[in-house]
Residue frames as qw, qx, qy, qz and C-alpha x, y, z in Angstrom:
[[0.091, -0.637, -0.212, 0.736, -3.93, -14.91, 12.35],
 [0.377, 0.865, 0.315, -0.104, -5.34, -12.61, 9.81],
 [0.492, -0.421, 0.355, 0.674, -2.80, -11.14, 7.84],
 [0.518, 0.732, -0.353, -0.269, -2.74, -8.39, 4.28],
 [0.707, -0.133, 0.589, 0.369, -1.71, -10.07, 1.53],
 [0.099, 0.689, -0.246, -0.674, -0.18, -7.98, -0.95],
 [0.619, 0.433, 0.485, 0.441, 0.01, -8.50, -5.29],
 [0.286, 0.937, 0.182, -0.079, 0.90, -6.30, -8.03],
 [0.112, 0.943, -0.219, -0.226, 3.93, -5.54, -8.06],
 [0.847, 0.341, 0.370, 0.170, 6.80, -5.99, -10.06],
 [0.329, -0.367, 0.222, 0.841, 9.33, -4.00, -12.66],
 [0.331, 0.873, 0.338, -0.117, 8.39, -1.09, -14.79],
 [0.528, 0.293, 0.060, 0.795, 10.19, 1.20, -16.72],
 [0.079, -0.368, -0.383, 0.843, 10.57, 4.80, -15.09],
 [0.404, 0.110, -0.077, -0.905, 6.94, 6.81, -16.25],
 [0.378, -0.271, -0.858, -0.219, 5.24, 3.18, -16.33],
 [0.680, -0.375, 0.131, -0.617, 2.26, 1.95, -13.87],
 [0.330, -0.138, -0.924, 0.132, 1.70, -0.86, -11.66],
 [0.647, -0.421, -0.239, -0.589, -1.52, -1.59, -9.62],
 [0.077, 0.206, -0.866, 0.449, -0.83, -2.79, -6.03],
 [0.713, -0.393, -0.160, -0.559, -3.76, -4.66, -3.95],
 [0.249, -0.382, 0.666, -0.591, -4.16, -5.53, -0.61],
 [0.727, -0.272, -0.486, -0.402, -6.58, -8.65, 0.67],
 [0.607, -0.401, 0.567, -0.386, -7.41, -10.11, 4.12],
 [0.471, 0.119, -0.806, -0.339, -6.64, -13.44, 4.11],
 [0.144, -0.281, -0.851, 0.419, -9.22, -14.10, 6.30],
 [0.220, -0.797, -0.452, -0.336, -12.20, -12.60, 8.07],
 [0.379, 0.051, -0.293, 0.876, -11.10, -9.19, 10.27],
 [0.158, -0.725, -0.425, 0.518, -12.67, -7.24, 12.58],
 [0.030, 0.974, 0.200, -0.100, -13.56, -3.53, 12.33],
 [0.534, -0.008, -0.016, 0.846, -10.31, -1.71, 10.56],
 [0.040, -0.864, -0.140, 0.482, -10.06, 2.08, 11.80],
 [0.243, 0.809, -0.335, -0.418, -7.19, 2.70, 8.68],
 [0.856, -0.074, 0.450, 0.244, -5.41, 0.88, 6.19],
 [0.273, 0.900, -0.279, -0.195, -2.94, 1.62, 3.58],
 [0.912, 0.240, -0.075, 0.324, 0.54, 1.07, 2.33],
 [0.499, -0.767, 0.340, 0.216, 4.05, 1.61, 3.79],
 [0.664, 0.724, -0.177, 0.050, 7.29, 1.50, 1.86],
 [0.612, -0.752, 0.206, 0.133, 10.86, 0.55, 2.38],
 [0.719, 0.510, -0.366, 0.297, 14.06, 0.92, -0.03],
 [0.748, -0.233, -0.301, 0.543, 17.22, -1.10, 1.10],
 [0.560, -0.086, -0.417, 0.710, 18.82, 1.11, 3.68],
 [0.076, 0.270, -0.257, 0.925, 16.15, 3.20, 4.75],
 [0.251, 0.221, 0.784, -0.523, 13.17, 3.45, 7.27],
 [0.046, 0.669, 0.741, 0.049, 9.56, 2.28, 6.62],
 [0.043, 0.162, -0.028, -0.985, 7.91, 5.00, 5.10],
 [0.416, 0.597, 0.619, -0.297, 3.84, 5.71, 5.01],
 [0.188, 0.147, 0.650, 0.722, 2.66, 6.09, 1.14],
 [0.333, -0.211, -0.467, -0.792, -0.61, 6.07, 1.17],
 [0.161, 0.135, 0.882, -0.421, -3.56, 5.88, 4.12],
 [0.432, -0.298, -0.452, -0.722, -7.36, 5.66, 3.98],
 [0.436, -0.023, 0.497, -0.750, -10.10, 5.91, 7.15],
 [0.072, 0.383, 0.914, -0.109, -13.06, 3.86, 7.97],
 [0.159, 0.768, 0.173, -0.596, -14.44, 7.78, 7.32],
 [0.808, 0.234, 0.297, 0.451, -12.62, 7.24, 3.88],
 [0.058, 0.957, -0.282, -0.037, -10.07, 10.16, 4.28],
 [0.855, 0.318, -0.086, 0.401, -6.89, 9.75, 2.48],
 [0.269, -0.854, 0.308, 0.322, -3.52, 11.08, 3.54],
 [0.850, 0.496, 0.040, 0.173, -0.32, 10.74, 1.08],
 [0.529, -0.607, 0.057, 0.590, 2.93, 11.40, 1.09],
 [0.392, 0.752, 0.005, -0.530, 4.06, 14.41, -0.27],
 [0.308, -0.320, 0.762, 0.471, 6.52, 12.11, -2.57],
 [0.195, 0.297, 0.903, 0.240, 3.34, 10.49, -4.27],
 [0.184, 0.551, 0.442, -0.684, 1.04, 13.46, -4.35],
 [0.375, 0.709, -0.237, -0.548, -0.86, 13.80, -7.66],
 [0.526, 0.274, -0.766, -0.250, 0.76, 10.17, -9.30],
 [0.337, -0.150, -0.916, -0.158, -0.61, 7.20, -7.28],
 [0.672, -0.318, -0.074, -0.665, -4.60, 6.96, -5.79],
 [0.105, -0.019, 0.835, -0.539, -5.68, 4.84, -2.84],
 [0.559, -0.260, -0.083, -0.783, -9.12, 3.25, -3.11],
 [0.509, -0.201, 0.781, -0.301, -11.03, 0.28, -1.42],
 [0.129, 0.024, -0.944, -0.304, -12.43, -2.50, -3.09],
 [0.635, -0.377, -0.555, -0.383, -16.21, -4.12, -2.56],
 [0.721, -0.184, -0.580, 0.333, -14.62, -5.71, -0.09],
 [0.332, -0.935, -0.069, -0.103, -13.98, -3.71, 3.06],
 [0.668, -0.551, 0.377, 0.328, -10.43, -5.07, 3.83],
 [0.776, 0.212, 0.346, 0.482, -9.51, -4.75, 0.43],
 [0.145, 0.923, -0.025, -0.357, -7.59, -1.86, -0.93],
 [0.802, 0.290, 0.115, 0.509, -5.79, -1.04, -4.03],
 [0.169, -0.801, 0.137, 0.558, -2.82, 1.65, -5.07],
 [0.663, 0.713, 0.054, 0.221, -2.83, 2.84, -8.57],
 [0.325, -0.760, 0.108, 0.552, 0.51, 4.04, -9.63],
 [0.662, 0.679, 0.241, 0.207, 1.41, 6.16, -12.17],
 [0.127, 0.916, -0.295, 0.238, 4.21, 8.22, -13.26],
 [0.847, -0.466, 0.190, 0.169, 6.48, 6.03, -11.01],
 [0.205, 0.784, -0.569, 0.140, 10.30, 7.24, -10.74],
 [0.510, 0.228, -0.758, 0.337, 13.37, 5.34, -9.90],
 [0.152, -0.436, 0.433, -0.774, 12.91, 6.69, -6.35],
 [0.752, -0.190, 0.116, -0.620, 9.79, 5.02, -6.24],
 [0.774, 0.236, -0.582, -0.078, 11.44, 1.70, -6.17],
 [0.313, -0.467, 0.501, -0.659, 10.77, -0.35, -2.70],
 [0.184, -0.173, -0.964, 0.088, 9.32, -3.07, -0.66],
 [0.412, -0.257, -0.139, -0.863, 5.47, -2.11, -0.51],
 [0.009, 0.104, 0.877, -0.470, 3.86, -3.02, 2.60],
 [0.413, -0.490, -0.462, -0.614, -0.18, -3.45, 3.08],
 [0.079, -0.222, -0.815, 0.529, -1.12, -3.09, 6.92],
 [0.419, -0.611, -0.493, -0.455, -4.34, -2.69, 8.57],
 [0.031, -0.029, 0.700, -0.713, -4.86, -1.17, 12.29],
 [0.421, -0.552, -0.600, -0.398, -7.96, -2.05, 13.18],
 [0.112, -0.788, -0.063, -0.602, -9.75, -0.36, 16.04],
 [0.593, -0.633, 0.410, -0.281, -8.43, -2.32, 19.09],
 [0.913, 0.026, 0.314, 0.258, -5.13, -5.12, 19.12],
 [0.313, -0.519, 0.440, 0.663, -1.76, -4.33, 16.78],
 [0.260, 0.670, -0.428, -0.548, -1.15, -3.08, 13.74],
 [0.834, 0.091, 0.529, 0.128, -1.52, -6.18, 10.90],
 [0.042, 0.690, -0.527, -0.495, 1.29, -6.02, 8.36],
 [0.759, 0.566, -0.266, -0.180, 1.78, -7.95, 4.87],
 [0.838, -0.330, 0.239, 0.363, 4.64, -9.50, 3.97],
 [0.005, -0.697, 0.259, 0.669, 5.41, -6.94, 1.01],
 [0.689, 0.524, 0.459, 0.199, 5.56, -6.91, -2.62],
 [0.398, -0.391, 0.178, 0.811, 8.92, -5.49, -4.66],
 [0.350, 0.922, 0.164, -0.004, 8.38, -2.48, -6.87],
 [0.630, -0.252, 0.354, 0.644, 11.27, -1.99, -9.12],
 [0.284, 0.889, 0.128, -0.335, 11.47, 1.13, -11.08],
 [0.681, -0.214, 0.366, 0.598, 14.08, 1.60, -13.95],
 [0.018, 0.735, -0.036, -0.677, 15.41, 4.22, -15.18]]
């Protein structure tokens, strides 16, 4: 099965960057959205950062203004600049795709460690 496969991330010091990116490892149908989901220990999956097949972005308001969403050449590929990154921002970063018909396709994640 087709499946994101995440890179990039890694520790930083708090106001550093890191560059996440996403790849299909495969060939994939039509995706309707794709982005990146988050998840520090002991709380729920949270949406960072999305992007349409219309390329409209959504963010959360945590990240608004410090990390960008674009796509690659590729179509299935997308990265997530971050900058400014706080402790807070420290998480398991998910890559999923929903494409327009079938389930949600999820990564396996990549840790982002922030330090203060």
């Amino acid at each position: 099965q087709v499946q994101p496969v995440e890179s990039g991330g890694g520790l930083v010091q708090a106001g550093g960057s890191l560059r996440l990116s996403c790849a299909a490892s495969g060939t994939i149908s039509s995706i309707n959205a794709m982005g990146w989901y988050r998840q520090a220990p002991g709380e729920q999956r949270e949406l960072v950062a999305t992007i349409t097949s219309g390329d409209s972005t959504n963010y959360a308001d945590s990240v608004k203004g410090r990390f960008t969403l674009s796509r690659g050449n590729a179509k299935s590929t997308v990265y997530l600049q971050m900058n400014s990154l706080k402790p807070e921002d420290t998480a398991v970063y998910y890559c999923y795709y929903r494409p327009y018909s079938g389930m949600t396709l999820w990564g396996k994640g990549t840790q982002v460690t922030v330090s203060s």
